[in-house]
C-alpha positions as CSV (number, residue, x, y, z in Angstrom):
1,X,-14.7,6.0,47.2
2,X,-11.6,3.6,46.3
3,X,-11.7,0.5,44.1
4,X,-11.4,-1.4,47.1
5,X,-14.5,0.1,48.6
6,X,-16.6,-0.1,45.7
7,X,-18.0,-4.0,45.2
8,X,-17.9,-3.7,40.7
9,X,-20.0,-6.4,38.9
10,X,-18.2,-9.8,37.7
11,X,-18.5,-8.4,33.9
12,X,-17.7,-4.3,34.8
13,X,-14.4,-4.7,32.7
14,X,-16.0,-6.4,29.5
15,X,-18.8,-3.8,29.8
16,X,-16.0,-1.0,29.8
17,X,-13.9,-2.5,27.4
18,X,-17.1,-2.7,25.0
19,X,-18.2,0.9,25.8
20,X,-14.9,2.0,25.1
21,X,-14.5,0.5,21.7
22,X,-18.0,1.9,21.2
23,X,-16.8,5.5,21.1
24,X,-13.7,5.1,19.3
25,X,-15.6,3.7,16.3
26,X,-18.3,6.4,17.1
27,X,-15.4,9.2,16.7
28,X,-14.1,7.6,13.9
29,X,-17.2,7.5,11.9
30,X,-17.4,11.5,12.8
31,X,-14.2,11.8,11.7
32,X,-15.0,10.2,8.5
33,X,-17.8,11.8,7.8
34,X,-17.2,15.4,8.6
35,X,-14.0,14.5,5.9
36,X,-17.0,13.6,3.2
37,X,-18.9,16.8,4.0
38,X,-15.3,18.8,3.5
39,X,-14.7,17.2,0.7
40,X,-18.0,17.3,-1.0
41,X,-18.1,20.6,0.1
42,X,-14.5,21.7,-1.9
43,X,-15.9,20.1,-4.8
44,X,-19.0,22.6,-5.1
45,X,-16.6,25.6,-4.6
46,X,-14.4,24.0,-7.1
47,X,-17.2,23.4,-9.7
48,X,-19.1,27.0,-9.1
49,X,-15.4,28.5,-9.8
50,X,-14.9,26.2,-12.6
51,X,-18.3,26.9,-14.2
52,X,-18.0,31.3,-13.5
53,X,-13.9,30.8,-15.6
54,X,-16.2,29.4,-18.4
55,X,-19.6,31.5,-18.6
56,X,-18.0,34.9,-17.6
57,X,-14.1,34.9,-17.8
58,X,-13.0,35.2,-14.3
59,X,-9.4,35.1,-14.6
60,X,-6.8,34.5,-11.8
61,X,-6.9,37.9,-9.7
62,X,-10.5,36.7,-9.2
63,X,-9.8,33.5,-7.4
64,X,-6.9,35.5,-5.7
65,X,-9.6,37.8,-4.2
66,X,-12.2,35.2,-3.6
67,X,-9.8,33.2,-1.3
68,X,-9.4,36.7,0.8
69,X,-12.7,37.3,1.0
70,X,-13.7,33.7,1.9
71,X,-11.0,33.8,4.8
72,X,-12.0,37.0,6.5
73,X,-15.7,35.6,6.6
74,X,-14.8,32.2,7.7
75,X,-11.9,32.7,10.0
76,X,-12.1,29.6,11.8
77,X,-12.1,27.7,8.7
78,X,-8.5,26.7,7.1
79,X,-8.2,25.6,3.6
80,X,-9.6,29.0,1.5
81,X,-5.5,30.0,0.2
82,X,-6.0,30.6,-3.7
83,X,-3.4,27.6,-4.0
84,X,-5.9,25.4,-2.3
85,X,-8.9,26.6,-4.9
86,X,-6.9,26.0,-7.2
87,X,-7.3,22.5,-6.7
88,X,-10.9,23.0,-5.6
89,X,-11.1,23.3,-9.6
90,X,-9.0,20.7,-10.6
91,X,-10.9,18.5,-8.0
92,X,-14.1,19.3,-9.9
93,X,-12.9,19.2,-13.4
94,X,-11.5,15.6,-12.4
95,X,-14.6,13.9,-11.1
96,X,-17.3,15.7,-13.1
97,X,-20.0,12.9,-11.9
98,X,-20.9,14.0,-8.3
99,X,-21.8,10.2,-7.4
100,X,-18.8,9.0,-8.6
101,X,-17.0,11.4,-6.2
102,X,-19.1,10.2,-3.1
103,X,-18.0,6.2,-4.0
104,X,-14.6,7.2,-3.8
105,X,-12.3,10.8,-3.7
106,X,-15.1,11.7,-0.9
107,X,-14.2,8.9,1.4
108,X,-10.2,9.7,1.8
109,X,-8.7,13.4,3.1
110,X,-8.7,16.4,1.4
111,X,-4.8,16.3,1.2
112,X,-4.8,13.0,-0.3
113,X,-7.0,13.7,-2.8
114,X,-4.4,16.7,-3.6
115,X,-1.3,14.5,-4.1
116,X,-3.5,12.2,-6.3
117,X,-4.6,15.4,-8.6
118,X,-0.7,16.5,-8.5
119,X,1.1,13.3,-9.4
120,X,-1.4,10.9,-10.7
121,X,-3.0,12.0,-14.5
122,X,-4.3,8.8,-15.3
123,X,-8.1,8.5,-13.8
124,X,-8.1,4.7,-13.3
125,X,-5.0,4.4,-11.4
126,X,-6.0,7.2,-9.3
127,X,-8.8,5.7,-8.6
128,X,-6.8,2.7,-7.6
129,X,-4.7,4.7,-5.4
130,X,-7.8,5.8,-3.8
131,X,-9.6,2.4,-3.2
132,X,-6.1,0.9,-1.4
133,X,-6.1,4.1,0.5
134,X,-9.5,3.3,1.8
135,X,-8.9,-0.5,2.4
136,X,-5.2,-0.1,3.7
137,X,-5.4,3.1,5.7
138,X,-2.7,4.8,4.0
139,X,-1.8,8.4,5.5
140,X,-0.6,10.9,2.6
141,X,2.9,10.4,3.3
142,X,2.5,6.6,2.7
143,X,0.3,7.4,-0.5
144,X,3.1,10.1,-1.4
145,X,5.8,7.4,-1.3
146,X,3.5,4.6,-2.8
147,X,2.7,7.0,-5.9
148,X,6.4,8.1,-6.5
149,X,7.4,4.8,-6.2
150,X,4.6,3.9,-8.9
151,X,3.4,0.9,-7.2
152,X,0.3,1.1,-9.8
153,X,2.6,0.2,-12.4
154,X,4.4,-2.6,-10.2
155,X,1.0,-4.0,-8.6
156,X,0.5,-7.5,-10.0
157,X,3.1,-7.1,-12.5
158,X,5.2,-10.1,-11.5
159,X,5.4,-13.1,-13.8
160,X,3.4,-16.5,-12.3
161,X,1.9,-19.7,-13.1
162,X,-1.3,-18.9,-10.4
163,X,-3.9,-19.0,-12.9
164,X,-2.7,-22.5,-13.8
165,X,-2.3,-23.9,-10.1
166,X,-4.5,-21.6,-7.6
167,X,-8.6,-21.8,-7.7
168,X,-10.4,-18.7,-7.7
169,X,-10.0,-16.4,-6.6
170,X,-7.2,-17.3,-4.5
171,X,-5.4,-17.2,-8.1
172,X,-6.2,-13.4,-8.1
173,X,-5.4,-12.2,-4.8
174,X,-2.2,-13.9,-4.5
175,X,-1.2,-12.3,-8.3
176,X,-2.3,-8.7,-6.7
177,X,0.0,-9.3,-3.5
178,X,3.2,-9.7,-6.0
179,X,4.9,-6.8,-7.4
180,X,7.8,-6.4,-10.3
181,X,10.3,-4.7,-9.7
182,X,10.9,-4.6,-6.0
183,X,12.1,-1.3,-5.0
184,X,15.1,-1.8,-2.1
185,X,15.8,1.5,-1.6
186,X,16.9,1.3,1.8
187,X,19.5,-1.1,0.9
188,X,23.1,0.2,0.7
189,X,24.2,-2.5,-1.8
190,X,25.4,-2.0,-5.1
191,X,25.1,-4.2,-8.2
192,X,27.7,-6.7,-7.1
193,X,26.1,-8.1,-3.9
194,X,25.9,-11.4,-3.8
195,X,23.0,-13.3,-2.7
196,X,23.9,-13.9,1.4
197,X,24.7,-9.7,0.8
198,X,21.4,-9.2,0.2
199,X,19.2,-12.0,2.4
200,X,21.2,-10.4,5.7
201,X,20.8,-6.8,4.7
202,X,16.8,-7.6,3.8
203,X,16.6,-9.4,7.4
204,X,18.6,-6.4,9.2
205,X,16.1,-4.5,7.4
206,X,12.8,-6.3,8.1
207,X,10.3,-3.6,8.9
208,X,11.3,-2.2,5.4
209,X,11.1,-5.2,3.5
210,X,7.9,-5.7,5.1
211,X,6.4,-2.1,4.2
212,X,7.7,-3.3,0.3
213,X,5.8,-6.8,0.6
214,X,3.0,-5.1,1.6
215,X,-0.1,-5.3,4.0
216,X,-0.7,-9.1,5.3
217,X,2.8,-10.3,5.6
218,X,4.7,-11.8,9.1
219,X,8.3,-12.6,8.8
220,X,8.7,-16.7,9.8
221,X,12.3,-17.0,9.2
222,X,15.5,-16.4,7.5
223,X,17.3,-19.9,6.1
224,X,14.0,-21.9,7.5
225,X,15.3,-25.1,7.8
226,X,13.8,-28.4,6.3
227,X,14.6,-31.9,6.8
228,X,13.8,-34.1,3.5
229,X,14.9,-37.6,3.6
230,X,17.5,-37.7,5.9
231,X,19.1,-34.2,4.2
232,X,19.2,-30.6,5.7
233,X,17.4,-28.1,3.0
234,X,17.3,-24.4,3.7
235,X,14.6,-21.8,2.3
236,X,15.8,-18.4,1.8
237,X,12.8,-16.2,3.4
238,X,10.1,-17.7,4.5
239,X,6.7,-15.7,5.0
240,X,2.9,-16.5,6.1
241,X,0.1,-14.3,4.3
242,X,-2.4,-13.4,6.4
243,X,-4.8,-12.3,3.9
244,X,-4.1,-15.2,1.1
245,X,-3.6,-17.9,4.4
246,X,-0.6,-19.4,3.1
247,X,3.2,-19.2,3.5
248,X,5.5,-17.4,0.9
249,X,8.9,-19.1,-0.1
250,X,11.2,-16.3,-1.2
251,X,13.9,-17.8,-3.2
252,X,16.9,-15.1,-3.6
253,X,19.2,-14.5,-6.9
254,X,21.6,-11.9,-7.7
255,X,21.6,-13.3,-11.3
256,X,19.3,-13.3,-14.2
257,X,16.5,-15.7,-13.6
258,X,17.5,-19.2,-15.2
259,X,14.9,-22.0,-15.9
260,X,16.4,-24.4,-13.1
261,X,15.8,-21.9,-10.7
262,X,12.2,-22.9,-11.0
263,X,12.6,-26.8,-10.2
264,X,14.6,-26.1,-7.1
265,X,11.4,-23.8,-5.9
266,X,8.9,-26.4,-6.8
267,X,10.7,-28.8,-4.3
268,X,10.8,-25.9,-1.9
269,X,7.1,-25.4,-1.7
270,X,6.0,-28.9,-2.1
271,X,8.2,-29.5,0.9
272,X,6.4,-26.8,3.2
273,X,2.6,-27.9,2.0
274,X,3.8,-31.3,3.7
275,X,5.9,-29.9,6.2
276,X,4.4,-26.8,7.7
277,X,0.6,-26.4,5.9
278,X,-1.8,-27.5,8.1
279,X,-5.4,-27.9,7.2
280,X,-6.7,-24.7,7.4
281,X,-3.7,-23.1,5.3
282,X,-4.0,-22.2,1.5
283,X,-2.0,-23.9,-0.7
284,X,2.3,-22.4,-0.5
285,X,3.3,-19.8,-3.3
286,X,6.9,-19.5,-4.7
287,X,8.3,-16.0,-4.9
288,X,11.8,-15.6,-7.2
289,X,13.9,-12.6,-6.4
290,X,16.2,-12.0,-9.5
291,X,18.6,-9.4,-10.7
292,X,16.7,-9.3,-14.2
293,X,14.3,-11.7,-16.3
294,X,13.4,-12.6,-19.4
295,X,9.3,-13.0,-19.5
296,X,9.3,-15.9,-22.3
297,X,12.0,-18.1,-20.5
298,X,10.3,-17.4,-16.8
299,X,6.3,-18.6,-18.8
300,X,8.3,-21.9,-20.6
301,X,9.9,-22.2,-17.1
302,X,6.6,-22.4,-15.0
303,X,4.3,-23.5,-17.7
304,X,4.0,-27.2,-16.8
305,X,4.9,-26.5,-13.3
306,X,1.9,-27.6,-11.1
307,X,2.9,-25.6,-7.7
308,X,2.2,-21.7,-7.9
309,X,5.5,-19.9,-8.3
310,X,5.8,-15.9,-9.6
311,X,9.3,-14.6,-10.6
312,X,9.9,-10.8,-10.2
313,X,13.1,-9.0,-10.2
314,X,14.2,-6.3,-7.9
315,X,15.8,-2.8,-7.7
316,X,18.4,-0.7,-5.9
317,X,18.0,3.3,-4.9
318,X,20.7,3.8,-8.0
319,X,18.3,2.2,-10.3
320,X,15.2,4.4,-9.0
321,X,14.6,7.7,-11.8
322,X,16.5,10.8,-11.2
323,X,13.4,12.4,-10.5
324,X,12.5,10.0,-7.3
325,X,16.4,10.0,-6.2
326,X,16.2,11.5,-2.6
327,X,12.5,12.2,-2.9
328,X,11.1,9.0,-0.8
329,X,10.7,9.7,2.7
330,X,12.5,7.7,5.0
331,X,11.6,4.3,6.3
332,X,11.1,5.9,9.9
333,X,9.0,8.2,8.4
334,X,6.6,5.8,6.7
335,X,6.5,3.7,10.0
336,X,5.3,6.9,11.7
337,X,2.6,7.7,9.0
338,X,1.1,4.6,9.6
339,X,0.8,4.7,13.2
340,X,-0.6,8.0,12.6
341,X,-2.6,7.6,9.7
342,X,-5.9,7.1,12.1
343,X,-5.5,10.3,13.7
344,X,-4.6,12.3,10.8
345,X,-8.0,10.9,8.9
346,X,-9.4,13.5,11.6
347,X,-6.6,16.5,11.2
348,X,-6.7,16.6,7.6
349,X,-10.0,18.1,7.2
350,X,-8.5,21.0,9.0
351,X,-5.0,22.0,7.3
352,X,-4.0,24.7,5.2
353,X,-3.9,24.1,1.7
């Protein structure tokens, strides 16, 4: 019988639509869940292995002939290599406390958890990595590139006023959103760019600037215009934040930062609250690009400012540590990971280690 033919009910599509979206959050919970039971379940192996080393000296050809022996009587299963109890161990020796484990390594991919045990020593920024990884859906690839590129270290780093001019805890959020240095890696500018070199590149290369922002912001406008008192005023960047509710002013320098750069944001962002902020928006925060900073003169600078202004500096690809040079995946790459990261959520349970 055709569509035509069959008379549906006024509300058929809402009710599919609903149904729908029903079992894709059904599958995803599955998905999730068998992931915990994995990953719970490596941490046991891991432990008993850890626990027969200690008691009665099992050495390496024993691991080595317990990963054979687990794959020919689970051959379905992926994931028994020696490399990959190997791991198992160092999984267990990491997160001794089992409930600890279930609040956090237990909720992300096996494979995740892997890249966190390989490049991440310290336990409370690994744990960091993990709790973004949960909030922002990060696939490994984008947690690879996000560890290498020690956004840990960078997170909340940049130097503001916000505890002075934001209430909480919009003070804290918007301080978490910044980063110092910014890493422009997929810029092919040198130290000698000028400022207009670097807006146009940044706006030819909005989708990576964006994925270096980070999660909650949309692109307004490049040289936003404003009209003050019968005078033409142009903003640099301007952003809206969808998490903080506010727009950004990014104010670009290719110098050191110096303390009049402040003043001129100040007008900027007491110029959009009256301008563009309507009554539902958060008050407008100040971002400074600079070349380099000095900390005491940016604090003296914004100290008896009263609108919310950070100052962070960035960084080329040449300024990035030997050991990262040509080790970040491309942008394409990233952009790809997270489009994917949903459905690898449910393939990473089953991969080889």
């Amino acid at each position: 019988m055709s569509d035509q033919q069959l008379s549906l009910p006024e509300n058929y599509d809402d009710f599919l639509s609903d149904l729908k979206e029903r079992i894709r959050n059904a599958q995803l919970r599955a998905a999730i869940a068998v992931n915990q039971e994995l990953v719970v379940l490596y941490w046991h192996i891991g432990r008993e292995v850890l626990n027969k080393e200690r008691s009665q000296g099992w050495g390496a050809k024993v691991v080595e002939r317990l990963a054979t022996d687990l794959k020919k009587a689970f051959p379905e299963m992926k994931g028994f290599s020696a490399r990959n109890l190997r791991y198992m161990k160092t999984f267990a020796e990491a997160y001794p406390d089992e409930s600890i484990l279930q609040q956090l390594a237990a909720r992300i991919p096996w494979f995740h958890n892997c890249v966190l045990l390989e490049k991440v020593k310290d336990a409370q920024a690994r744990n960091w990595y993990i709790q973004q990884t949960i909030e922002q859906g990060w696939s490994r690839n984008v947690l690879t590139h996000y560890v290498e590129s020690q956004l840990y270290q960078r997170q909340g780093a940049s130097t503001t006023n916000f505890l002075q001019t934001l209430p909480q805890p919009q003070s804290d959020l918007a301080q978490q959103i910044l980063r110092d240095p910014y890493n422009f890696d997929f810029l092919s500018l040198g130290d000698a760019a000028q400022e207009r070199d670097l807006e146009n590149a940044l706006v030819n290369h909005i989708r990576d600037f964006l994925l270096e922002l980070g999660v909650g912001f949309a692109f307004v406008g490049s040289q936003y215009p404003l009209h003050v008192s019968g005078k033409d005023f142009r903003i640099d960047l301007l952003f809206y934040h969808f998490r903080l509710h506010c727009f950004v002013v990014i104010d670009l320098k290719a110098v050191e930062f110096e303390p009049e750069f402040g003043g001129k944001m100040n007008f900027y962002v007491s110029a959009v609250d009256d301008l563009l902020r309507s009554e539902n928006d958060q008050p407008t925060i100040g971002m400074i690009l600079c070349k380099t900073h000095d900390k005491t003169i940016v604090e003296y600078s914004l100290r008896d400012v009263n609108k919310p202004i950070g100052v962070s500096t960035y960084q080329f690809r040449d300024a990035l540590p030997d050991q990262l040079q040509g080790s970040l995946p491309t942008i394409e790459q990233l952009e790809m990971e997270l489009e994917a990261a949903a459905q690898e959520l449910k393939l990473d349970g089953t991969d080889e280690g």
